[in-house]
HTML snippet that shows the backbone in 3Dmol.js (N, CA, C, O; Angstrom):
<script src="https://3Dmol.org/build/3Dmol-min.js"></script>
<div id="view" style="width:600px;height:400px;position:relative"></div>
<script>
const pdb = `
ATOM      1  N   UNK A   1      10.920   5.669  21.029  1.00  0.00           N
ATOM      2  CA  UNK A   1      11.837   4.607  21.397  1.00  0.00           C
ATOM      3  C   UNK A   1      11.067   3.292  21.413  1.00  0.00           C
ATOM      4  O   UNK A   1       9.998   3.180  22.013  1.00  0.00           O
ATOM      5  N   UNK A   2      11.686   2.224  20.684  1.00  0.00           N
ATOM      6  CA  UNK A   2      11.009   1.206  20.673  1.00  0.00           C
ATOM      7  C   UNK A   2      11.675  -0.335  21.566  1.00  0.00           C
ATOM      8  O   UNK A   2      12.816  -0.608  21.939  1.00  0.00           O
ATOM      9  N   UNK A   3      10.669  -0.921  21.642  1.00  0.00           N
ATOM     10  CA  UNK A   3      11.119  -1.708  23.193  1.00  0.00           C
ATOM     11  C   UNK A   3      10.842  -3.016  22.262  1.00  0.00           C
ATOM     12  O   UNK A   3      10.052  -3.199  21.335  1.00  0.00           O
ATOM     13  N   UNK A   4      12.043  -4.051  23.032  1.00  0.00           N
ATOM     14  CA  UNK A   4      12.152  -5.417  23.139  1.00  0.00           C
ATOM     15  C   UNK A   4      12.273  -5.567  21.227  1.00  0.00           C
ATOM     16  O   UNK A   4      12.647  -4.622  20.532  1.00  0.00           O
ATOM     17  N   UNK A   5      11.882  -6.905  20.674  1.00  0.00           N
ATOM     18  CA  UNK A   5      12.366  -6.594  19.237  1.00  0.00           C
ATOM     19  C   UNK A   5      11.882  -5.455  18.069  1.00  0.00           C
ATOM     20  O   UNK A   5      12.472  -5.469  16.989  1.00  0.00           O
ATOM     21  N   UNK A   6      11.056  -4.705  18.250  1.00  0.00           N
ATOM     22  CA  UNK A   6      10.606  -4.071  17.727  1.00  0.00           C
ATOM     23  C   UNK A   6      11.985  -2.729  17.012  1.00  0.00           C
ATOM     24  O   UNK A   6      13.109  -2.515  17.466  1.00  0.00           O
ATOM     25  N   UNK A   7      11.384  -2.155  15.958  1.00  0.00           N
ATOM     26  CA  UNK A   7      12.944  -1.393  15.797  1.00  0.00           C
ATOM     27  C   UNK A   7      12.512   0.201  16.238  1.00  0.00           C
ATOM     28  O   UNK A   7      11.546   0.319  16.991  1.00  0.00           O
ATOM     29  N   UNK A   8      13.001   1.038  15.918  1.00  0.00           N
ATOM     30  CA  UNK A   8      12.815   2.346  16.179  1.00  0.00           C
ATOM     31  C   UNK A   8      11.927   3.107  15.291  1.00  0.00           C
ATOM     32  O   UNK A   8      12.418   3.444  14.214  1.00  0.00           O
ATOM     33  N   UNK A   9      10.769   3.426  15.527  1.00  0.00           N
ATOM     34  CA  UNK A   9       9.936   4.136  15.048  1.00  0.00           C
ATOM     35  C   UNK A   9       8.852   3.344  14.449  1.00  0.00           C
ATOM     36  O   UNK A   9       7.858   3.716  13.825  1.00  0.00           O
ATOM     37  N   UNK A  10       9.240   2.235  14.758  1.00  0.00           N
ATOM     38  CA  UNK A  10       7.801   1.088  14.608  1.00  0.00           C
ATOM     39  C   UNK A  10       6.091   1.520  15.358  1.00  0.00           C
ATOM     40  O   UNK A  10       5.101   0.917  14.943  1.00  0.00           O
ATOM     41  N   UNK A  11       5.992   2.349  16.202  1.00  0.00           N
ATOM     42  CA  UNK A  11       4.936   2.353  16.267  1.00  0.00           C
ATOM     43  C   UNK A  11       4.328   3.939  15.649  1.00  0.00           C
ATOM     44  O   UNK A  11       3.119   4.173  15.671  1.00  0.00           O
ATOM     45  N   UNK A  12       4.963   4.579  15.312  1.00  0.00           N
ATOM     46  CA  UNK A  12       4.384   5.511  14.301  1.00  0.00           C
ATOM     47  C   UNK A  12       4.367   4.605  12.809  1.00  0.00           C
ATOM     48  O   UNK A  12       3.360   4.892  12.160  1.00  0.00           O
ATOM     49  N   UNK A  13       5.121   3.732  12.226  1.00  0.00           N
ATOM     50  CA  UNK A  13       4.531   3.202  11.197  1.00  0.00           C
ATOM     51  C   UNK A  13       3.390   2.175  11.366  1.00  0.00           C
ATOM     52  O   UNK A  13       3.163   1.665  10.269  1.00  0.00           O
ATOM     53  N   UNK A  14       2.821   1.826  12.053  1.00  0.00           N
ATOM     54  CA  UNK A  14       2.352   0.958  12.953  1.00  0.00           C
ATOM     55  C   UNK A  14       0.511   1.996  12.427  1.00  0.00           C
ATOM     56  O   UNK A  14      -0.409   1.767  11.642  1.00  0.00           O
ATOM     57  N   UNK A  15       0.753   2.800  13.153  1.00  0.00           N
ATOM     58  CA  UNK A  15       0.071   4.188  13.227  1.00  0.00           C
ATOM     59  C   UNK A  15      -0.342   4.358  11.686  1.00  0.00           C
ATOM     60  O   UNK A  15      -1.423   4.002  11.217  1.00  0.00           O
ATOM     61  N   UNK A  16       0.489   4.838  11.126  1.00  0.00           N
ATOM     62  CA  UNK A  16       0.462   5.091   9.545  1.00  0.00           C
ATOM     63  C   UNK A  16      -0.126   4.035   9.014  1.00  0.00           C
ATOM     64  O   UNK A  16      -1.159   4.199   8.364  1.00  0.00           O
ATOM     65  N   UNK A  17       0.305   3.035   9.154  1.00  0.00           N
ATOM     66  CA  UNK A  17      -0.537   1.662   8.289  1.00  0.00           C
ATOM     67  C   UNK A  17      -2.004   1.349   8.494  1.00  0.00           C
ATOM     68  O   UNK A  17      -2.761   0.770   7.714  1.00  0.00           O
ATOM     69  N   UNK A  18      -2.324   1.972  10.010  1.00  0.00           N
ATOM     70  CA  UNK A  18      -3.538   1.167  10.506  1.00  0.00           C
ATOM     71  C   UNK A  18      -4.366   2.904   9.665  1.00  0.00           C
ATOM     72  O   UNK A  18      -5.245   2.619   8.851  1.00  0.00           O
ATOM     73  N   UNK A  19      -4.217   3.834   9.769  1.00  0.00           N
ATOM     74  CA  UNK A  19      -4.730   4.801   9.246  1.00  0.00           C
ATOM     75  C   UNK A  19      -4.545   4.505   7.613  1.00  0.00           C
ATOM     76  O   UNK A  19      -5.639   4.082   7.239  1.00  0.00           O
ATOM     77  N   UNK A  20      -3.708   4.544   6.589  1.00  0.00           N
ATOM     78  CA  UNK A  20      -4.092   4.038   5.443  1.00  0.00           C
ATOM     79  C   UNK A  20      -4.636   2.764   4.829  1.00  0.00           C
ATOM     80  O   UNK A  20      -5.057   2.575   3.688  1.00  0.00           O
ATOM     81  N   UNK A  21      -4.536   1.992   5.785  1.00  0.00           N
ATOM     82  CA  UNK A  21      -5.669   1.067   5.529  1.00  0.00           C
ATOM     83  C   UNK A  21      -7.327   1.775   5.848  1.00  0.00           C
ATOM     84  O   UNK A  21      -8.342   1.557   5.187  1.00  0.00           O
ATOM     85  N   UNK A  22      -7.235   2.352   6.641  1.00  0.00           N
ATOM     86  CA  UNK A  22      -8.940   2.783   6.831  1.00  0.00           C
ATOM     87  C   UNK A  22      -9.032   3.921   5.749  1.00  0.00           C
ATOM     88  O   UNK A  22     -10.132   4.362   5.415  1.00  0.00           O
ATOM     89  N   UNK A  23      -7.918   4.367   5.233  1.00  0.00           N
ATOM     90  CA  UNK A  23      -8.678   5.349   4.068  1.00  0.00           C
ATOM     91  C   UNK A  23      -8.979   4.448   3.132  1.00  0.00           C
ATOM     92  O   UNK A  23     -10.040   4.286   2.530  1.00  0.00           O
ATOM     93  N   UNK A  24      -7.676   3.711   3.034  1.00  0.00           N
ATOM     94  CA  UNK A  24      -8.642   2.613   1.678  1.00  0.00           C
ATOM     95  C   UNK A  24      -9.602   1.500   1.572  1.00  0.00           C
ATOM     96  O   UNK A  24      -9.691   0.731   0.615  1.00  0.00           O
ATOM     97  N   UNK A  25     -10.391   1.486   2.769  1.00  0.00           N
ATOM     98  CA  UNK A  25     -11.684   1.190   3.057  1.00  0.00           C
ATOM     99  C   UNK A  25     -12.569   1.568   3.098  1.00  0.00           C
ATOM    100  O   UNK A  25     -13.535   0.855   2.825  1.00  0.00           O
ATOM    101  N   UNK A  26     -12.772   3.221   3.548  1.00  0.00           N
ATOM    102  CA  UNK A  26     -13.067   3.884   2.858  1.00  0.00           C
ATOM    103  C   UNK A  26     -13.861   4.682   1.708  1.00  0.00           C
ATOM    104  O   UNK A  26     -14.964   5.218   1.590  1.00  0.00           O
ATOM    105  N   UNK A  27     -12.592   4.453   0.841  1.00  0.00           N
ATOM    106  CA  UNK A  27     -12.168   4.868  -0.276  1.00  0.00           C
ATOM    107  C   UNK A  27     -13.194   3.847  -1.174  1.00  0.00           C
ATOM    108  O   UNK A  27     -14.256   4.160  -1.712  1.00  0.00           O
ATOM    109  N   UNK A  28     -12.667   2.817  -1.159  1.00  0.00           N
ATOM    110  CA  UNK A  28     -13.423   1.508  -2.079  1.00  0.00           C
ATOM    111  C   UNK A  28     -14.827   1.850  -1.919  1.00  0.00           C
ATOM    112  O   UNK A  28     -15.456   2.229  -2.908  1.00  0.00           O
ATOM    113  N   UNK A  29     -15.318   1.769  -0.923  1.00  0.00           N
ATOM    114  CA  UNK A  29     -16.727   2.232  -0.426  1.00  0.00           C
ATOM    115  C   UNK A  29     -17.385   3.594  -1.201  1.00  0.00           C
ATOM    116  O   UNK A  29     -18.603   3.765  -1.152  1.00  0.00           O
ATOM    117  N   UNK A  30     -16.680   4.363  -1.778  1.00  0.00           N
ATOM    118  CA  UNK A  30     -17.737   5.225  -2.179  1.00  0.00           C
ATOM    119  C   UNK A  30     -17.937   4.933  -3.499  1.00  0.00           C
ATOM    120  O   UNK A  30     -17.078   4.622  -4.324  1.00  0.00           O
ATOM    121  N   UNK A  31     -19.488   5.086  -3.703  1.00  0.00           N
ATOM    122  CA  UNK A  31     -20.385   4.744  -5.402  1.00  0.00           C
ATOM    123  C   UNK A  31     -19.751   5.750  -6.385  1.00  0.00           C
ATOM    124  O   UNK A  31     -19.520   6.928  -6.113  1.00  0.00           O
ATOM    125  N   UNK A  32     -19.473   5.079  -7.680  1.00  0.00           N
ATOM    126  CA  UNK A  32     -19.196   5.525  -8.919  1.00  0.00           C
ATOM    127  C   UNK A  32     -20.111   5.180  -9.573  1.00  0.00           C
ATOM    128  O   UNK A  32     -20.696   4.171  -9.179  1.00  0.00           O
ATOM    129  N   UNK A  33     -20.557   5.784 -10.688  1.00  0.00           N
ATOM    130  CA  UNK A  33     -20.957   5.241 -12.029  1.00  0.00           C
ATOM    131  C   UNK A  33     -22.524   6.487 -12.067  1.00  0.00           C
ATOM    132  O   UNK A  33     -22.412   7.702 -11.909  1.00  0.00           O
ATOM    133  N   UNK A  34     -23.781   5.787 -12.299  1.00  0.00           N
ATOM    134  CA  UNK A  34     -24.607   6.243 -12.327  1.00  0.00           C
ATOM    135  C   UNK A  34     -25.598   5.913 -11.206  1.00  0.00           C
ATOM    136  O   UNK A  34     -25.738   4.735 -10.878  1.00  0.00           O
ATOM    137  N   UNK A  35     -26.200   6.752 -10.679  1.00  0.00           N
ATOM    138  CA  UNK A  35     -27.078   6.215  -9.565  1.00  0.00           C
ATOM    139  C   UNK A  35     -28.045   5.688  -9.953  1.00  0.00           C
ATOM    140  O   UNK A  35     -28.629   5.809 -11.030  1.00  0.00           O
ATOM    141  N   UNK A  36     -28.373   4.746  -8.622  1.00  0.00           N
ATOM    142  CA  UNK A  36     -30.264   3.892  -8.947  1.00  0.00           C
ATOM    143  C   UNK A  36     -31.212   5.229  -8.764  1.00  0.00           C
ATOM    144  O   UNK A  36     -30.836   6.299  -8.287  1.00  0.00           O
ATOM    145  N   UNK A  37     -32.544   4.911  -9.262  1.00  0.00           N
ATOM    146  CA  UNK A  37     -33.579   5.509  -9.442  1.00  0.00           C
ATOM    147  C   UNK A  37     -34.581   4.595  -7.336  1.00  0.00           C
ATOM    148  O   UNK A  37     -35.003   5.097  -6.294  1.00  0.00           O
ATOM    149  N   UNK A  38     -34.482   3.555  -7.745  1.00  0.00           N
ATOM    150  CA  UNK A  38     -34.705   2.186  -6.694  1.00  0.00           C
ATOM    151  C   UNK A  38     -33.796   1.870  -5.987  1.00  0.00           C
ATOM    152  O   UNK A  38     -32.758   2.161  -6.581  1.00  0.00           O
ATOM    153  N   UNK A  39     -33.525   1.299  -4.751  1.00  0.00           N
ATOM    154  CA  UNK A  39     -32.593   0.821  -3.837  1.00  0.00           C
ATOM    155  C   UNK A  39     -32.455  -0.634  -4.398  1.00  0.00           C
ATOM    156  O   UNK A  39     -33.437  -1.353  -4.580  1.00  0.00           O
ATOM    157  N   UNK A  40     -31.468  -0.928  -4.598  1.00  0.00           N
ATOM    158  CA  UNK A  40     -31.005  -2.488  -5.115  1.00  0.00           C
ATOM    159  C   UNK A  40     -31.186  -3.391  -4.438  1.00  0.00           C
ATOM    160  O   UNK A  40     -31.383  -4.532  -4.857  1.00  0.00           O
ATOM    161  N   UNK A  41     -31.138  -2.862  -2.577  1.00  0.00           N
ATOM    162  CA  UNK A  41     -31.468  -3.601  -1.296  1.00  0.00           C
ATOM    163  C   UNK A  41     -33.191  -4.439  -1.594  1.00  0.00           C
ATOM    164  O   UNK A  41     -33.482  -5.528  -2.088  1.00  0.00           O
ATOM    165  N   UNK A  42     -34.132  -3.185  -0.956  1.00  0.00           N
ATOM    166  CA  UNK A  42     -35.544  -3.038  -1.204  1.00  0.00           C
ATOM    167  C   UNK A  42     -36.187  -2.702  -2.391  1.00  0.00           C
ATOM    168  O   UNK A  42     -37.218  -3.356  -2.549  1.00  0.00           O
ATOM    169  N   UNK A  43     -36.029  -2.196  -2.960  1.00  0.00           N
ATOM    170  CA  UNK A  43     -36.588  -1.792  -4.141  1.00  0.00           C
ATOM    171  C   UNK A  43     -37.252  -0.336  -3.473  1.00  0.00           C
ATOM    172  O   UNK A  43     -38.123  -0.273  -4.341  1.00  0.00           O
ATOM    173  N   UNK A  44     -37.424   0.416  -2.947  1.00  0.00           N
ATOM    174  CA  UNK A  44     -37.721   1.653  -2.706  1.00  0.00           C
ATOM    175  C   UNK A  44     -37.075   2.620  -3.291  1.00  0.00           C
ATOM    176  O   UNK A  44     -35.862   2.823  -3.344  1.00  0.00           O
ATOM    177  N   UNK A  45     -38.358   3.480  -3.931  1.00  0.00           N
ATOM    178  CA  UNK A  45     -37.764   5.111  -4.878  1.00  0.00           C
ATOM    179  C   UNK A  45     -36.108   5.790  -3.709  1.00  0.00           C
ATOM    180  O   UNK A  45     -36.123   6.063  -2.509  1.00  0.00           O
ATOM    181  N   UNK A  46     -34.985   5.855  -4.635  1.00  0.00           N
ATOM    182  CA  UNK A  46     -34.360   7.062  -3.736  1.00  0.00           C
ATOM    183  C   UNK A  46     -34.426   8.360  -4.078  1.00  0.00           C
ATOM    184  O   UNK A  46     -33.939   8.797  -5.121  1.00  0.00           O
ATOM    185  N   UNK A  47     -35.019   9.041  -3.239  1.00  0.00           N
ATOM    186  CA  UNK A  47     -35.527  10.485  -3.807  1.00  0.00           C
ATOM    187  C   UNK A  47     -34.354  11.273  -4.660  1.00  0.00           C
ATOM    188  O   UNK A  47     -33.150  11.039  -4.775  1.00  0.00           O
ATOM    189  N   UNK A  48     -34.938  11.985  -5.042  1.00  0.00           N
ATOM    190  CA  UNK A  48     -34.054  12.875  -6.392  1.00  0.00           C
ATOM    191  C   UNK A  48     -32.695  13.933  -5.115  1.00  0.00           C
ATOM    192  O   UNK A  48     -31.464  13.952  -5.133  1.00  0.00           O
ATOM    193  N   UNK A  49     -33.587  14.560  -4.300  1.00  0.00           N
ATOM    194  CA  UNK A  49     -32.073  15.111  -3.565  1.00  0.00           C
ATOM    195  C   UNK A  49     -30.995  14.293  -3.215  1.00  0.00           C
ATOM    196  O   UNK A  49     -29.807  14.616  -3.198  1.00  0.00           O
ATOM    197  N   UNK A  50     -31.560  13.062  -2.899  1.00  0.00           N
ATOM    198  CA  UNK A  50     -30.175  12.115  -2.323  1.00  0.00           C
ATOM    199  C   UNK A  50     -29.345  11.810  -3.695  1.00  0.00           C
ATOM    200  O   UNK A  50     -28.116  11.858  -3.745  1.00  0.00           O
ATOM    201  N   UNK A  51     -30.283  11.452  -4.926  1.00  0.00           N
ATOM    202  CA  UNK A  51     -29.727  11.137  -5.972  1.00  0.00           C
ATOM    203  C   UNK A  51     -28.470  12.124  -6.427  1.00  0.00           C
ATOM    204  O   UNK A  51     -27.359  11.696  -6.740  1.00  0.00           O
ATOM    205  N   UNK A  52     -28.854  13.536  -6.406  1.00  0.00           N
ATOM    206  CA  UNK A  52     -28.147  14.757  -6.282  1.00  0.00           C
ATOM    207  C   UNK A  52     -27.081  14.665  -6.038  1.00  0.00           C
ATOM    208  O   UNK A  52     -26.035  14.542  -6.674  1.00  0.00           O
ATOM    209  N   UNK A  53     -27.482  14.755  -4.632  1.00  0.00           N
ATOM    210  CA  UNK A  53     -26.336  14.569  -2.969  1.00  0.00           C
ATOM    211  C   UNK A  53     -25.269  14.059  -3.324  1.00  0.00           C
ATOM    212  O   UNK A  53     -24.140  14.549  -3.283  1.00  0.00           O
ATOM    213  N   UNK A  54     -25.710  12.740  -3.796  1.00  0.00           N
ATOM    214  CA  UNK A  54     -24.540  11.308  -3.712  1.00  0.00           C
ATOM    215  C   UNK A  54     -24.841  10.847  -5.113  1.00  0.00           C
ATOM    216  O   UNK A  54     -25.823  10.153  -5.375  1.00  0.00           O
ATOM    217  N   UNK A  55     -24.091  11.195  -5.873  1.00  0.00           N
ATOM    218  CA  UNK A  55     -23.176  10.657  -7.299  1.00  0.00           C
ATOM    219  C   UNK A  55     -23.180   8.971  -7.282  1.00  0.00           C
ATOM    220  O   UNK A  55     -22.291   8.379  -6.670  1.00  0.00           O
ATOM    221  N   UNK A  56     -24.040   8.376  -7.861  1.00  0.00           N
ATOM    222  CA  UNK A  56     -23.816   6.788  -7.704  1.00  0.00           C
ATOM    223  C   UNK A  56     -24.602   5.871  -6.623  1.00  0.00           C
ATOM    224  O   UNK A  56     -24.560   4.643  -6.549  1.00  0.00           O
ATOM    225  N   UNK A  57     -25.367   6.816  -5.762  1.00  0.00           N
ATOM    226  CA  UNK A  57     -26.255   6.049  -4.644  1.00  0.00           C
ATOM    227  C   UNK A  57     -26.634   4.991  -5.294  1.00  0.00           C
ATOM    228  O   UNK A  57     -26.649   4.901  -6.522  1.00  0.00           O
ATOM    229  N   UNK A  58     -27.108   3.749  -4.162  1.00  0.00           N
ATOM    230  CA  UNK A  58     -27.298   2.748  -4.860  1.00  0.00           C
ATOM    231  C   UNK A  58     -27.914   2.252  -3.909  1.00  0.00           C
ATOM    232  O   UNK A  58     -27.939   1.035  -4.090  1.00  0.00           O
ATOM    233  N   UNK A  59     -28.543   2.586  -2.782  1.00  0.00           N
ATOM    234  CA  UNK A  59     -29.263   2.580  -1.580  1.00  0.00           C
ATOM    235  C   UNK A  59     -30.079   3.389  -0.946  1.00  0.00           C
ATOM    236  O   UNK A  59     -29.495   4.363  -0.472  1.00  0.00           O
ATOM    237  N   UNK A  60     -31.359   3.347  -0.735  1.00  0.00           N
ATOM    238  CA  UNK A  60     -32.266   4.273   0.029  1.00  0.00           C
ATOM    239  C   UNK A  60     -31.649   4.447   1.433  1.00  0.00           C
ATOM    240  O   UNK A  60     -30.713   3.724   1.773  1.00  0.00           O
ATOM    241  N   UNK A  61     -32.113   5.318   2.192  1.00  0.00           N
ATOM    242  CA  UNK A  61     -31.431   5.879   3.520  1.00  0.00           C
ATOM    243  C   UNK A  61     -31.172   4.750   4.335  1.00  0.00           C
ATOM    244  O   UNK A  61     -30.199   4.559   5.065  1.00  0.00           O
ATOM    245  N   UNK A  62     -32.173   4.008   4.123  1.00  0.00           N
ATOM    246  CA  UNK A  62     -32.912   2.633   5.752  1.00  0.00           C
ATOM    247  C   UNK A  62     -31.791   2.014   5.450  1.00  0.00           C
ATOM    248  O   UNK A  62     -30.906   2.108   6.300  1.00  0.00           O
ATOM    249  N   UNK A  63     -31.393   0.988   3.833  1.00  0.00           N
ATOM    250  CA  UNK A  63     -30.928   0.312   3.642  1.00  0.00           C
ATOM    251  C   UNK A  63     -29.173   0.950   4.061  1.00  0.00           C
ATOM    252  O   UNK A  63     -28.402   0.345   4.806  1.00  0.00           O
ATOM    253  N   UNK A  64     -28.923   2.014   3.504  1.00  0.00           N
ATOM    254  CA  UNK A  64     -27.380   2.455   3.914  1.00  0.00           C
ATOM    255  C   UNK A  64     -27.310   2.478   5.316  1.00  0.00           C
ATOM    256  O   UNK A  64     -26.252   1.921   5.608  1.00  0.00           O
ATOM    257  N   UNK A  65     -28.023   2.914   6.554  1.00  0.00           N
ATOM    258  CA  UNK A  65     -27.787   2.625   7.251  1.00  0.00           C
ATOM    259  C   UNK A  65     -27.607   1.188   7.947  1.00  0.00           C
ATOM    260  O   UNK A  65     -26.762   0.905   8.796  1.00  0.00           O
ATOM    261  N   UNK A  66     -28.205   0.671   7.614  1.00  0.00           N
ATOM    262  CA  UNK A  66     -27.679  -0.685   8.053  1.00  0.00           C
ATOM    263  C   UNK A  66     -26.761  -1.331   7.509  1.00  0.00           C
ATOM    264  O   UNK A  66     -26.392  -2.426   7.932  1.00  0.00           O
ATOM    265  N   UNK A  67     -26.301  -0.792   6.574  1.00  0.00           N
ATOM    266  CA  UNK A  67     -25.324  -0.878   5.856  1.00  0.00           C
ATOM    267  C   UNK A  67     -24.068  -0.686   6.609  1.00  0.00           C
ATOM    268  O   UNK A  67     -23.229  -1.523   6.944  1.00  0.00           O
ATOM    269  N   UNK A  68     -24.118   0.809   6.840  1.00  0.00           N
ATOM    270  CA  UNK A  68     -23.067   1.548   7.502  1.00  0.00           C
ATOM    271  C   UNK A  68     -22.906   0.749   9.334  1.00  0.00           C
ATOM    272  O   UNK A  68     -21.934   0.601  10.075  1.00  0.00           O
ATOM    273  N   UNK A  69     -24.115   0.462   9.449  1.00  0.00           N
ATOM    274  CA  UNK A  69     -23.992  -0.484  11.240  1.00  0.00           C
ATOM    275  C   UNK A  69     -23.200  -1.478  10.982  1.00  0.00           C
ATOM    276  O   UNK A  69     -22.320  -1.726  11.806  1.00  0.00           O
ATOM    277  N   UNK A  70     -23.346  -2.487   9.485  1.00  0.00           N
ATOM    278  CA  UNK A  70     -22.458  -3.574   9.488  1.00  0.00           C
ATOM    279  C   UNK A  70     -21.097  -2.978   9.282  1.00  0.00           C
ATOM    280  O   UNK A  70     -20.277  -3.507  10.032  1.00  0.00           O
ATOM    281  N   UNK A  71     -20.689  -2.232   8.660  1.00  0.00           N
ATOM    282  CA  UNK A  71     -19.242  -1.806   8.740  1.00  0.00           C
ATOM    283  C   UNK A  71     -18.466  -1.452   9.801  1.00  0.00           C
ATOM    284  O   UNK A  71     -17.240  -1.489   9.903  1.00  0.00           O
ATOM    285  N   UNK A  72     -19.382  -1.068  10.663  1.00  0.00           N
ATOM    286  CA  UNK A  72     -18.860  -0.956  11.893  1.00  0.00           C
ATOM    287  C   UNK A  72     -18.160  -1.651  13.017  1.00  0.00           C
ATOM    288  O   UNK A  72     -17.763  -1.305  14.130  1.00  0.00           O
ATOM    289  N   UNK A  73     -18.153  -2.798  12.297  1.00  0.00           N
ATOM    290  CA  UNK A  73     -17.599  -3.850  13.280  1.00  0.00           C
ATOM    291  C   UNK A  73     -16.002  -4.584  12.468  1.00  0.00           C
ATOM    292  O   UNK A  73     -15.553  -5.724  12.591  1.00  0.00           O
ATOM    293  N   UNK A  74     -15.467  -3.431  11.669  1.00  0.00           N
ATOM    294  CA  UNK A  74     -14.223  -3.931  11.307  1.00  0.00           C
ATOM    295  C   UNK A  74     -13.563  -3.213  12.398  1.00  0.00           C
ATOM    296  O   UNK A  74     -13.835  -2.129  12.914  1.00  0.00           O
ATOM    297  N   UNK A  75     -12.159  -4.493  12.751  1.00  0.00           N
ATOM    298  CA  UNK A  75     -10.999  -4.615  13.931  1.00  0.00           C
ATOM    299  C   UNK A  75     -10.199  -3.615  13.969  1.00  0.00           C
ATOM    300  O   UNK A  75      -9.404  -3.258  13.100  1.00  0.00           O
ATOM    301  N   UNK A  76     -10.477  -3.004  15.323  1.00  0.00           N
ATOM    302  CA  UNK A  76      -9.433  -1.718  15.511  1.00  0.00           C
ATOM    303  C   UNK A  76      -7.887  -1.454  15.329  1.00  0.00           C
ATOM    304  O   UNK A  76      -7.293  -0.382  15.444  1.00  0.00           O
ATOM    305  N   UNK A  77      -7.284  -2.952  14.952  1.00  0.00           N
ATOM    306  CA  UNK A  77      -5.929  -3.562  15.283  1.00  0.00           C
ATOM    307  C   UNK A  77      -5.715  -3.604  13.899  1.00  0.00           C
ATOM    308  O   UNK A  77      -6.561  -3.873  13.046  1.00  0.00           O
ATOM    309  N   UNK A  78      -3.994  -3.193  13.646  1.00  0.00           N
ATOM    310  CA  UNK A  78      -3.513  -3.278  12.445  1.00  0.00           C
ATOM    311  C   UNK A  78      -2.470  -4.467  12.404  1.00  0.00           C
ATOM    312  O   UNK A  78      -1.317  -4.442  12.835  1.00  0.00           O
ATOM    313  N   UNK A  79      -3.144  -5.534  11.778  1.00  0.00           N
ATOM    314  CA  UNK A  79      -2.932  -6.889  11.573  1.00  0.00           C
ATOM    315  C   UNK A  79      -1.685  -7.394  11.160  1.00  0.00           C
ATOM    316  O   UNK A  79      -1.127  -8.445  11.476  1.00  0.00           O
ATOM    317  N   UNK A  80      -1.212  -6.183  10.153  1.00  0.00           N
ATOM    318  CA  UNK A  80      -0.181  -6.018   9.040  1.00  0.00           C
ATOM    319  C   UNK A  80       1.273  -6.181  10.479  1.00  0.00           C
ATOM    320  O   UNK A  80       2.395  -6.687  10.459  1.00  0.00           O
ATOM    321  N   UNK A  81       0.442  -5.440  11.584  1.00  0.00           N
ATOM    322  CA  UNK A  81       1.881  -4.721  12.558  1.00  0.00           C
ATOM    323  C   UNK A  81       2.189  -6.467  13.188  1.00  0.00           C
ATOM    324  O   UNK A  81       1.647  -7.524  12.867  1.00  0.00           O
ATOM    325  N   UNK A  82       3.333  -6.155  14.231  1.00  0.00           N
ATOM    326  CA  UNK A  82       4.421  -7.078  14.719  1.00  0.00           C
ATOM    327  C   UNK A  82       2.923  -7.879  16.070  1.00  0.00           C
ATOM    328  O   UNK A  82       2.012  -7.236  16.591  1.00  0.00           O
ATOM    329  N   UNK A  83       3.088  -8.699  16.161  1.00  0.00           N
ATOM    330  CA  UNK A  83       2.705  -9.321  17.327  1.00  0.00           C
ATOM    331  C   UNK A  83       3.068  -8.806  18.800  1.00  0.00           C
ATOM    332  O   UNK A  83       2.281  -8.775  19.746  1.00  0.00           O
ATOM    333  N   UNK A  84       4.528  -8.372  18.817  1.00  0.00           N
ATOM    334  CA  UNK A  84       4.863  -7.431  19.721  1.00  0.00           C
ATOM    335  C   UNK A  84       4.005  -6.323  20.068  1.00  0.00           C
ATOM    336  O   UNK A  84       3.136  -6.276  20.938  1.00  0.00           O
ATOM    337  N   UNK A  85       4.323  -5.585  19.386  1.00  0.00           N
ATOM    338  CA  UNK A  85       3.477  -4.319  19.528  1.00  0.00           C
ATOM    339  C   UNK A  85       2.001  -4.395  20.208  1.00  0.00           C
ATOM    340  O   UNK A  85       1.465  -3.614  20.994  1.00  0.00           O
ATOM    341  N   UNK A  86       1.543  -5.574  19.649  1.00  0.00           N
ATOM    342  CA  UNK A  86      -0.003  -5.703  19.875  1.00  0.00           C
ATOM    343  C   UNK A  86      -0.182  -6.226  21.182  1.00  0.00           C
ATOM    344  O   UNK A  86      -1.226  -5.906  21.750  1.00  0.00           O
ATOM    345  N   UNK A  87       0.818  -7.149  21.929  1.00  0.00           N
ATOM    346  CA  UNK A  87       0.810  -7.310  23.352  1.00  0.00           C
ATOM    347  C   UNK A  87       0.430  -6.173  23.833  1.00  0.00           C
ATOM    348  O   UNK A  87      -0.652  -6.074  24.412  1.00  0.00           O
ATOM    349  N   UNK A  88       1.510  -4.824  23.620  1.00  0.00           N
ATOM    350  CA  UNK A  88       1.794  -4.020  25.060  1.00  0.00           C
ATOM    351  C   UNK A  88       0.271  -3.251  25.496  1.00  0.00           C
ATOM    352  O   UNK A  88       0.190  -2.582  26.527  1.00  0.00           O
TER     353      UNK A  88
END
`;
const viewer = $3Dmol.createViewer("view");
viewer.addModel(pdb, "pdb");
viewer.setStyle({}, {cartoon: {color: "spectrum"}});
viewer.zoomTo();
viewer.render();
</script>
């Protein structure tokens, strides 16, 4: 049941949006093509198992992780939704 202008079933789409947006963030995020031999970051060898591992690496471990720390700070809030909603 949805309250004040909002319509009925707005916050399960609400829900749905903020979850397919994070798959297709995601999504974009994973390497295609051919992997580096070198990290593009540092220039450091990426060893042959990671090369394996991950189809398209393009980062030694150090560098993806800090990588992955900066991503971490995208907004829990789905922007797309009503202003309403985001009060309650």
């Amino acid at each position: 049941m949805a309250g004040g202008w909002a319509k009925d079933g707005a916050e399960q789409e609400q829900i749905d949006n903020t979850v397919e947006d994070a798959l297709q963030r995601v999504r974009s995020q994973i390497p295609t093509g051919e992997g580096l031999k070198e990290c593009e970051e540092c220039g450091a060898p990426i060893p042959e198992g990671r090369r394996q591992a991950l189809p398209g690496v393009r980062l030694c471990v150090g560098c993806q992780e800090a990588e992955d720390a900066a991503q971490q700070a995208t907004s829990p809030y789905n922007r797309r939704a009503s202003k309403n909603s985001q009060l309650r």
